[in-house]
C-alpha positions as a printed Julia matrix, in Angstrom:
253×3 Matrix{Float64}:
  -3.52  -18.16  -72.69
  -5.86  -18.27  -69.8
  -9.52  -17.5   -70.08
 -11.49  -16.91  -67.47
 -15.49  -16.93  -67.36
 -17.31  -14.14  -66.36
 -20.81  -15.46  -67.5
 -22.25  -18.44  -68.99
 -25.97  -17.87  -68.32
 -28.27  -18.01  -71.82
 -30.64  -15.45  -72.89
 -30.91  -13.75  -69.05
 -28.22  -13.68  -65.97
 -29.69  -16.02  -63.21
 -28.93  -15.0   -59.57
 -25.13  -16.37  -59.81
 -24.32  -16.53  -63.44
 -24.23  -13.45  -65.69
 -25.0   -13.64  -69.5
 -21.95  -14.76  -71.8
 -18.62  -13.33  -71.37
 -15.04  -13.89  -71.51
 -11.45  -12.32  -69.83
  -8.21  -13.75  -71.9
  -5.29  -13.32  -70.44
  -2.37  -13.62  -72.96
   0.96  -12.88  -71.54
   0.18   -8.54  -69.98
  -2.79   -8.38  -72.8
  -6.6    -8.52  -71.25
  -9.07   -9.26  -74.04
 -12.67   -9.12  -73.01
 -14.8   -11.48  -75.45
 -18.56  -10.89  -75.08
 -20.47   -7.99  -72.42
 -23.15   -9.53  -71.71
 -25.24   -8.69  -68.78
 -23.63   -8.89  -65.31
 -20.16   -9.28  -67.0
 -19.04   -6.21  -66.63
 -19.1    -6.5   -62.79
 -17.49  -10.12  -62.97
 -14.36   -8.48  -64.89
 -13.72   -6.1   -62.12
 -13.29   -8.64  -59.32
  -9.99   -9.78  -62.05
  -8.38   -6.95  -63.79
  -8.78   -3.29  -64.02
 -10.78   -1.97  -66.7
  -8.6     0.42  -67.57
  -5.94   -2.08  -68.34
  -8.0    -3.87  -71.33
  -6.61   -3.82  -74.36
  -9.43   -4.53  -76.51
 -13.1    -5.97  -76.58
 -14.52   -8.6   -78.86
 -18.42   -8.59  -79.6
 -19.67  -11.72  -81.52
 -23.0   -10.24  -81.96
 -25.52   -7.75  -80.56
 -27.65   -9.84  -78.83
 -28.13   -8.0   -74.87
 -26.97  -11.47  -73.19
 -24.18  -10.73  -75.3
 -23.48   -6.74  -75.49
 -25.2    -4.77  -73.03
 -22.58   -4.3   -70.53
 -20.58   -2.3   -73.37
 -22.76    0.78  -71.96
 -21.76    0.54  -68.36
 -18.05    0.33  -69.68
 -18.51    3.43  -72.08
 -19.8     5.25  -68.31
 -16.67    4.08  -66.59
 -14.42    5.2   -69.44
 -16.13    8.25  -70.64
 -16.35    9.67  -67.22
 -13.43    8.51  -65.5
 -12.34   11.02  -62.82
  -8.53   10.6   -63.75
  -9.76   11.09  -67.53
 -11.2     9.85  -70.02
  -9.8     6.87  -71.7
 -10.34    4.86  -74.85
 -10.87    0.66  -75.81
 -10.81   -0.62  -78.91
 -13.75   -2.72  -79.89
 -14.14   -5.61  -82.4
 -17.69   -6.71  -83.59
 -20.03   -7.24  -86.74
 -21.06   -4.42  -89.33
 -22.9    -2.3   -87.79
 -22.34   -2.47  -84.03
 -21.79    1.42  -83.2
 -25.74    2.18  -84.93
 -27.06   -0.82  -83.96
 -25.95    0.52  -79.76
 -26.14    3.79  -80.36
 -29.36    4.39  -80.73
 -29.91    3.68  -77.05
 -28.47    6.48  -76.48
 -29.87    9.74  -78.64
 -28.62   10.96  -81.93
 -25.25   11.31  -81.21
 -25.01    7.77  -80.0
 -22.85    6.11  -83.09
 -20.33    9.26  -82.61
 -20.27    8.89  -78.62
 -19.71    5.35  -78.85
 -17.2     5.7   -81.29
 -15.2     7.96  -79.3
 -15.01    5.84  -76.49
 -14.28    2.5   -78.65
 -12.24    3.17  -81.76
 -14.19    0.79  -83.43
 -12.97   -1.94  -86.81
 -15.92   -4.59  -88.03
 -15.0    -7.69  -88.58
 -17.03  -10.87  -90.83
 -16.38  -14.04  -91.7
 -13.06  -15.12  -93.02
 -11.25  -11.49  -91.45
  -8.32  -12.35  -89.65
  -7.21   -9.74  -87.28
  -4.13   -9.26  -84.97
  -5.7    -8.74  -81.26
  -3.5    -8.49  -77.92
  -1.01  -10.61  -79.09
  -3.62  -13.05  -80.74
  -4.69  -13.78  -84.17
  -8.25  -13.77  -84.41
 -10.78  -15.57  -87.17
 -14.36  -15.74  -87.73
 -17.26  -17.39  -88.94
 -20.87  -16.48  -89.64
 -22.72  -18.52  -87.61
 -26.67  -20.06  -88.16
 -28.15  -17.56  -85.45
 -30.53  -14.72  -86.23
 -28.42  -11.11  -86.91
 -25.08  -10.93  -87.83
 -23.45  -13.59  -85.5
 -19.7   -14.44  -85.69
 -18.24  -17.79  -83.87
 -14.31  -16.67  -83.11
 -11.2   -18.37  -83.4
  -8.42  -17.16  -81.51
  -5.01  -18.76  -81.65
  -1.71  -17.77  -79.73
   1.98  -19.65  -79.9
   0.18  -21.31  -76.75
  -2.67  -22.64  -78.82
  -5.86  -22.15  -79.84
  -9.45  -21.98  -78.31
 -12.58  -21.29  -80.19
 -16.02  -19.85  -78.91
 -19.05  -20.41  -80.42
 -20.99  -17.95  -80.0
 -24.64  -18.46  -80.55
 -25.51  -20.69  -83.32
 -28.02  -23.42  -84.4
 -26.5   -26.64  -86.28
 -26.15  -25.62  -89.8
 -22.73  -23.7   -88.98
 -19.7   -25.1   -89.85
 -18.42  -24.86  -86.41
 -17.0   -28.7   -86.57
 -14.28  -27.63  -89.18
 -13.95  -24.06  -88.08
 -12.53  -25.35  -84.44
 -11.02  -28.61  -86.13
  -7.81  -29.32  -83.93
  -8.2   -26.62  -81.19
  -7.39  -27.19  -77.92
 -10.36  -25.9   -76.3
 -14.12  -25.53  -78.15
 -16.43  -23.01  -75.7
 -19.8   -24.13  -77.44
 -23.4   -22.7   -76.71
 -25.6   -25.63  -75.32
 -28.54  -23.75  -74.6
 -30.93  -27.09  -74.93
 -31.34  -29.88  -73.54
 -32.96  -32.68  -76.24
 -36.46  -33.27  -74.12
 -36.73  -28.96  -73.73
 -35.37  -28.23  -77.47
 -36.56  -24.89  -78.76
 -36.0   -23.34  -82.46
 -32.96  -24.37  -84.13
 -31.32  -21.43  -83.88
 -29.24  -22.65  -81.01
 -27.41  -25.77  -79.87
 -28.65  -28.87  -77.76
 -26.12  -30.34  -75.14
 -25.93  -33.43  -77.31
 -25.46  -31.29  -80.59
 -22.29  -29.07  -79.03
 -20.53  -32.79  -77.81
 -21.42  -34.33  -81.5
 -19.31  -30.81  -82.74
 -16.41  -32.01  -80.44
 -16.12  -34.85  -81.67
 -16.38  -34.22  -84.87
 -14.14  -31.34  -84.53
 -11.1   -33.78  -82.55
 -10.8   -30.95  -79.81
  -9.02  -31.75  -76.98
 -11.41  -30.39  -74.42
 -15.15  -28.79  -74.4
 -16.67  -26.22  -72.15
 -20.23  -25.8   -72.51
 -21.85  -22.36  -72.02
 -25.2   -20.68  -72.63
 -27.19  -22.86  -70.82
 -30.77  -21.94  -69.94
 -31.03  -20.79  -66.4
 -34.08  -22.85  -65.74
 -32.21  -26.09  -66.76
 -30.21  -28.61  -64.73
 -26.61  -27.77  -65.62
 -25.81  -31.59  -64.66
 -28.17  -32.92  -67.0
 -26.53  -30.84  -69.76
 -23.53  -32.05  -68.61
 -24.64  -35.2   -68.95
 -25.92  -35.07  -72.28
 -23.04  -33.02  -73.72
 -20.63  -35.98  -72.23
 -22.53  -38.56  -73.37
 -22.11  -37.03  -77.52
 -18.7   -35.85  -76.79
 -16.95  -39.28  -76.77
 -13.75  -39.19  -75.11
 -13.04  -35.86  -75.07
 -13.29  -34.16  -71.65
 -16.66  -31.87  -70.99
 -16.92  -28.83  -68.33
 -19.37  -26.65  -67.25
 -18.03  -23.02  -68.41
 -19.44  -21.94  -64.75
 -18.41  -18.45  -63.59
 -15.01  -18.41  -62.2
 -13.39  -21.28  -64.1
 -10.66  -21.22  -65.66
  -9.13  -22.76  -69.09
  -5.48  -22.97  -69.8
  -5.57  -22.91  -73.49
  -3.17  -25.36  -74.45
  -2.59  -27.57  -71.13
  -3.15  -31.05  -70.89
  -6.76  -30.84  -69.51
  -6.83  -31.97  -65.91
């Protein structure tokens, strides 16, 4: 599996790094995990739009969703014809967008993205990958996901503060994408992650490698680097910057 960033900006894209989002590659399958803002854009410069196979909400959040409606355009209204994705996300997710746009919103979206709502402790079949979740401490319906492969097995996050149980939900994974929207001297509410916090999880968790995301875009990525490294023991710690890419499952470099 190969996952490549599209976005890894908290709460608002900065100039050069959309909101949270995701493009696994898994053998021919293209799984898009999180829309948010600017991602949408990012994807095209890898794959074709047309050739995803699914898309994988964790929560409905704009920094994590709102590029679902310039996909719905591209699909919808797509001069060869229309065309259809499925889509994977909490209870909810077709009312919750749909309202954006009129009354037949839910019905509209749902033609464009065949849509199945997933919770905590589903396990789903997705591209080739078997998919699990967890309910995360975040406000709304927030889901942390698990996806594992013959290759191995990654898990992301999502948003969450510390009371999740995201240590023993990635236990053993080869790769832990955790939020690290804080840094400890500029810690806000609890409903996210500091730097230090998402290293302490990796430890805790015996990953073999963490990528941090969700930083602040006012904040020193270094320093959070820094920090997250400093928690994280010897496990490797990399800035989930946009462009990188993780080889789920290789020895990391």
């Amino acid at each position: 599996m190969r996952l490549h960033v599209l976005g890894s900006s908290g709460g608002y894209p900065a100039p050069d790094n959309p909101n949270t989002g995701f493009l696994l590659e898994n053998g021919g399958a293209r799984l898009w995990i999180d829309a948010g803002t600017g991602t949408f854009a990012a994807l095209q410069r890898l794959t074709d739009f047309t050739r995803l196979d699914a898309v994988v909400i964790s929560h409905l959040h704009p920094d994590h969703c709102a590029d679902l409606y310039p996909l719905q355009v591209a699909l919808r209204y797509r001069v060869e014809g229309a065309l259809r994705v499925p889509l994977y996300g909490p209870p909810g997710t077709l009312e919750a967008l749909g309202g954006l746009l009129g009354n037949d919103g839910p019905a509209g979206l749902g033609d464009t993205f065949p849509f199945r709502a997933v919770d905590a402790g589903d396990t789903v079949e997705v591209a080739g990958c078997r998919l699990r979740f967890l309910r995360t401490d975040h406000p709304g319906h927030t889901l942390s996901i698990r996806v594992e492969s013959p290759d191995g097995a990654f898990v992301f996050s999502a948003d969450t503060g510390p009371n999740a149980d995201l240590a023993g939900f990635a236990r053993g994974c080869d790769l832990l994408v955790c939020e690290a929207t804080y840094q400890e001297e500029k810690a806000g509410a609890p409903m996210h992650l500091t730097a230090r916090q998402a290293g302490e999880t990796a430890r805790r968790a015996g990953v073999r490698e963490l990528a941090i995301t969700h930083i602040w875009p006012t904040f020193d990525p270094q320093i959070t680097l820094a920090e997250a490294r400093s928690a994280a023991g010897d496990i490797p710690v990399r800035w989930a910057y946009p462009g990188e890419v993780f080889t789920v499952g290789e020895e990391p470099g």
